[in-house]
PATOR-421035 format. One line per 8 residues: for each residue x, y, z of C-alpha. Coordinates in pm, whole numbers, padded with zeros to 5 digits. Example, Ala and Ser with C-alpha at 12.3 -4.5 7.8 and 13.67 -1.06 7.14 Angstrom:
BEGIN
01230:-00450:00780 ~ 01367:-00106:00714
***
This chain:
BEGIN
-02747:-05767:12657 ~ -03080:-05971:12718 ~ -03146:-05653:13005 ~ -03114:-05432:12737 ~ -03365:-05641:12516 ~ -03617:-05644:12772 ~ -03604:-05284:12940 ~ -03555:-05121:12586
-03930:-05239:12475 ~ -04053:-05165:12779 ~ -03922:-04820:12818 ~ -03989:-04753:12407 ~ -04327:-04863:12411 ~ -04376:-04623:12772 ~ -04196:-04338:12582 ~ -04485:-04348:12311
-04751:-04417:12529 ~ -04655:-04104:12708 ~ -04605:-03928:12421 ~ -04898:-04009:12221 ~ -05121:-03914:12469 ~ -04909:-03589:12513 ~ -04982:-03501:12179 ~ -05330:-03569:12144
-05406:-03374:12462 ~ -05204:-03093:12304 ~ -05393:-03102:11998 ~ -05663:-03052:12160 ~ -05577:-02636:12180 ~ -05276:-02645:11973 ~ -05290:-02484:11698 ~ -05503:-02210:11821
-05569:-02044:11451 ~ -05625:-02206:11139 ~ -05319:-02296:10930 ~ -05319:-02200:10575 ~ -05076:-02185:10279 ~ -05260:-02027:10030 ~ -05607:-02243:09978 ~ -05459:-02473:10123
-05575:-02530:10494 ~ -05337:-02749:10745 ~ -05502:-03059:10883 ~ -05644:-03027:11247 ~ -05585:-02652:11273 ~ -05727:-02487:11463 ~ -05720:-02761:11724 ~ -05999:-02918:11844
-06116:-02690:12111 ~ -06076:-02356:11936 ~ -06204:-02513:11641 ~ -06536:-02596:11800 ~ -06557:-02331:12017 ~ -06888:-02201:11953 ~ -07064:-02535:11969 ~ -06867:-02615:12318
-06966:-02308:12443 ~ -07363:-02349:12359 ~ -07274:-02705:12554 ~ -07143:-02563:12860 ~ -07449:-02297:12867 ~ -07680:-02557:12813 ~ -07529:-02788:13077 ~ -07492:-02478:13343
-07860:-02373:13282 ~ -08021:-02667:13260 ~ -07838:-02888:13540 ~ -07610:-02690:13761 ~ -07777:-02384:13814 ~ -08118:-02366:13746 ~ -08356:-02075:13850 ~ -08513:-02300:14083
-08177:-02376:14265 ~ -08079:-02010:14259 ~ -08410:-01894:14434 ~ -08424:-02199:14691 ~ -08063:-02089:14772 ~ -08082:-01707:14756 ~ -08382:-01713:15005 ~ -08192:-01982:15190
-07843:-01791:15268 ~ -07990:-01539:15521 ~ -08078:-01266:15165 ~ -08309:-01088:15294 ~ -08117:-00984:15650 ~ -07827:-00908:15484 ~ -08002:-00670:15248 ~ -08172:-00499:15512
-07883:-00470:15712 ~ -07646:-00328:15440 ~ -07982:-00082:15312 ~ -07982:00025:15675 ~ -07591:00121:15739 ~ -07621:00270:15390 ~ -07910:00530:15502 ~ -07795:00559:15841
-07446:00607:15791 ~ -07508:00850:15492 ~ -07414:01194:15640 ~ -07516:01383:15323 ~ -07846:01570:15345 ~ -08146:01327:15231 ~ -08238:01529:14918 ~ -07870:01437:14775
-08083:01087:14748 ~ -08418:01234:14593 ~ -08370:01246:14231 ~ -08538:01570:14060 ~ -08482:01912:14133 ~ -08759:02000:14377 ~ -09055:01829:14147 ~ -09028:01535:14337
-09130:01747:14671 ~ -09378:01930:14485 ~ -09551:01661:14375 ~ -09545:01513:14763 ~ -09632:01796:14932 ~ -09962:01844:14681 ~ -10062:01444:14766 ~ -09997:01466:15128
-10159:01858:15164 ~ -10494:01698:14937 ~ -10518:01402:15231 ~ -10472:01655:15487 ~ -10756:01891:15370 ~ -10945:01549:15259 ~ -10918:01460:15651 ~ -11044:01796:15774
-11326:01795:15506 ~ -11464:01460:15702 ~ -11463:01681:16083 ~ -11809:01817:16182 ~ -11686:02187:16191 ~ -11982:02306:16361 ~ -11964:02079:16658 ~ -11554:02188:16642
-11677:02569:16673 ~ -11901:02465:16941 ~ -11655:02301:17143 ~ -11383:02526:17080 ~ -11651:02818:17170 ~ -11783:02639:17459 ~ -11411:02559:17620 ~ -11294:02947:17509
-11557:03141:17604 ~ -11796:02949:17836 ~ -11802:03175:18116 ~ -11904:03459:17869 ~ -12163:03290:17785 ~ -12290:03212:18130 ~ -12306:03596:18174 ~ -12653:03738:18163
-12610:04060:17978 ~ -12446:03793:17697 ~ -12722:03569:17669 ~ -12952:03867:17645 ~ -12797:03969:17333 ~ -12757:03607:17216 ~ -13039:03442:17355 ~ -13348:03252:17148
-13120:03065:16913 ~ -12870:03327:16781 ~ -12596:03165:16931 ~ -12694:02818:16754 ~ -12677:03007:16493 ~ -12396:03211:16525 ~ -12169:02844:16558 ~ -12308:02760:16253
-12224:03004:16032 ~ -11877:03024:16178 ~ -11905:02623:16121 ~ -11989:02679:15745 ~ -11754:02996:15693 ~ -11460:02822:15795 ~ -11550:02495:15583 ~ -11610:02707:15286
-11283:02884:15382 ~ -11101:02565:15388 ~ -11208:02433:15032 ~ -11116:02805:14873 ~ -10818:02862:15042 ~ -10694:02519:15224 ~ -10457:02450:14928 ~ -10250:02772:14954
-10230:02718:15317 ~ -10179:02394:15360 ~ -09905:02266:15063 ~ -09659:02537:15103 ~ -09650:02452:15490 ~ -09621:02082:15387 ~ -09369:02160:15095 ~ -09183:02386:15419
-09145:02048:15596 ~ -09055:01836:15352 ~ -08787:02080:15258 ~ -08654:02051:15600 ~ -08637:01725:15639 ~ -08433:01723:15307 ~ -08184:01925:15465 ~ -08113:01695:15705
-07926:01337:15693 ~ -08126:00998:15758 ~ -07969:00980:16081 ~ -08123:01294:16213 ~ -08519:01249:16081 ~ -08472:00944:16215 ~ -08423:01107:16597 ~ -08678:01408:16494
-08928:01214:16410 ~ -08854:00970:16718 ~ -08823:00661:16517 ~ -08588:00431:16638 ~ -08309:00246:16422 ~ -08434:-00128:16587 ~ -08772:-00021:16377 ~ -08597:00088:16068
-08473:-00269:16096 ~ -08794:-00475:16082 ~ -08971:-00230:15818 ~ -08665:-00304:15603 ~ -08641:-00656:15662 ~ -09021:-00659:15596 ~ -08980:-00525:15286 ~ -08711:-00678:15175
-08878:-00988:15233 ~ -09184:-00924:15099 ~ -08967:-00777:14748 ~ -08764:-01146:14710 ~ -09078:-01340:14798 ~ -09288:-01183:14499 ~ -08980:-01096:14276 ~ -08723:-01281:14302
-08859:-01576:14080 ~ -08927:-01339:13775 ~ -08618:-01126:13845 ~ -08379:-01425:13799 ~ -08655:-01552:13486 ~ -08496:-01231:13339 ~ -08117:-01369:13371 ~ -08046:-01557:13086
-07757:-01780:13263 ~ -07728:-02025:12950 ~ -07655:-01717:12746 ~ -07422:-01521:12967 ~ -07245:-01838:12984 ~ -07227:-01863:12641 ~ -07132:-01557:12496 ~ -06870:-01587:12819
-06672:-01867:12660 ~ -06709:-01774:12287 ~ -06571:-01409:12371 ~ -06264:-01554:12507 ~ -05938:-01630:12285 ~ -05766:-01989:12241 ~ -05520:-01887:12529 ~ -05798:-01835:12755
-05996:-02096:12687 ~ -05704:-02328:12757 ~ -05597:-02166:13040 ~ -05965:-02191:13193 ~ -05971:-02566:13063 ~ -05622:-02642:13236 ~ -05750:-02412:13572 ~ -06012:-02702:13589
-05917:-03061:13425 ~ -05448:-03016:13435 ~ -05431:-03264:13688 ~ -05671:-03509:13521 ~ -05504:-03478:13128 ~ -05174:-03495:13303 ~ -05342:-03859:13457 ~ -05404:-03939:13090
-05075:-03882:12998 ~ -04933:-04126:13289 ~ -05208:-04341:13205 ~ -05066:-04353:12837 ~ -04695:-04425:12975 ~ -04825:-04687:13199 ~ -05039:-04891:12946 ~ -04723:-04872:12701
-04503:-04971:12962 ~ -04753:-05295:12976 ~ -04763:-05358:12575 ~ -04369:-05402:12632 ~ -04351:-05591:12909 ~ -04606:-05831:12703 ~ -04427:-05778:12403
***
């Protein structure tokens, strides 16, 4: 009988340590909607959590943002965790493993080609306009028909200058002939090109135009680099992480807030709850 007075406290007072903290942890979610009987609202419904949600999840944005993962920390570690070569390599099997023709990846229908072929066919003729076409027609003349000219009846006929200026009206006709007619000539044979090399996968312009994939390589990891190094910062300045975060938690229901709250912290509130037995148990054995 004096066993029974002494464990009987002792396990009592455990019993509502225990459950004490049992409850007030299950409060915490429980009830997940508000209570009402007509006007009348229950006392602590919603629980705690749900009932507060908004202003806990504003917290945890806040906290996430400002603290865990801050655009500073995001850049140092992005350009950290070997980025930029993965990027280049997975840009690099994509193109090179694509085996549909390389206009499937050119948006537009044909304008896009058009427009090219115009830019690179006005740099073309811009190049050509820069060559001294008389001293071309001379040396094209010169390496075509030199022994001609080395004949005597031919530089009877052509003698005291003609020649001279025979190159340079050839020189000037076929300058003038290039700004009148260069553009017809030159874009559609361009555009031709371009239209070819559409037709064909990555893979294969690649080998036509004797590029190797090693190359493809650096100039992507180049530019890759030279993309996170000068964009990354305001890219990530554009990702509002506090309120993703937020409108994260705030779009979830009681049961999944709990369940993400549990996912993280059951162990610990189950410690509580111990704890709460254990202290009770002491209050007993004191009592």
């Amino acid at each position: 009988m004096d066993l029974l007075h002494i464990i009987l406290p002792i396990a009592l007072c455990a019993a509502i340590g225990y459950f004490t903290n049992y409850i007030a942890i299950k409060m915490l979610f429980r009830p997940r909607k508000e209570l009402r009987i007509g006007s009348w609202r229950g006392p602590f419904t919603p629980g705690v959590i749900p009932k507060n949600q908004p202003r806990i999840a504003a917290a945890v944005g806040r906290a996430v943002s400002g603290t865990l993962l801050t655009q500073e920390d995001m850049t140092a570690r992005l350009t950290q965790a070997g980025l930029k070569e993965k990027l280049a390599d997975s840009i690099q099997d994509a193109l090179t493993e694509q085996s549909a023709p390389l206009s499937a990846l050119v948006p537009g229908d044909g304008e896009v080609t058009e427009e090219v072929s115009q830019v690179i066919g006005g740099k073309i003729l811009e190049s050509l306009k820069k060559v001294d076409m008389n001293a071309l027609v001379a040396e094209v003349a010169q390496s075509s028909f030199g022994d001609l000219f080395n004949s005597p009846m031919i530089a009877m006929f052509l003698g005291g200058g003609m020649l001279d200026n025979l190159i340079l009206k050839l020189g000037s006709g076929v300058s003038h002939y290039l700004e009148e007619k260069g553009p017809e000539i030159v874009v559609p044979m361009v555009k031709a090109e371009l239209d070819t090399m559409l037709d064909k996968p990555i893979r294969d312009n690649l080998d036509d135009l004797g590029i190797p994939e090693e190359a493809l390589r650096g100039l992507l990891e180049t530019v890759v680099g030279h993309v996170l190094e000068n964009n990354l910062q305001s890219v990530l300045g554009t990702l509002d992480v506090q309120t993703v975060v937020e409108d994260k938690i705030n779009a979830m229901d009681a049961r999944e807030l709990e369940d993400l709250v549990l996912s993280v912290m059951k162990n610990e509130l189950q410690a509580i709850v111990n704890l709460g037995a254990l202290i009770g148990a002491v209050i007993g054995i004191l009592n």
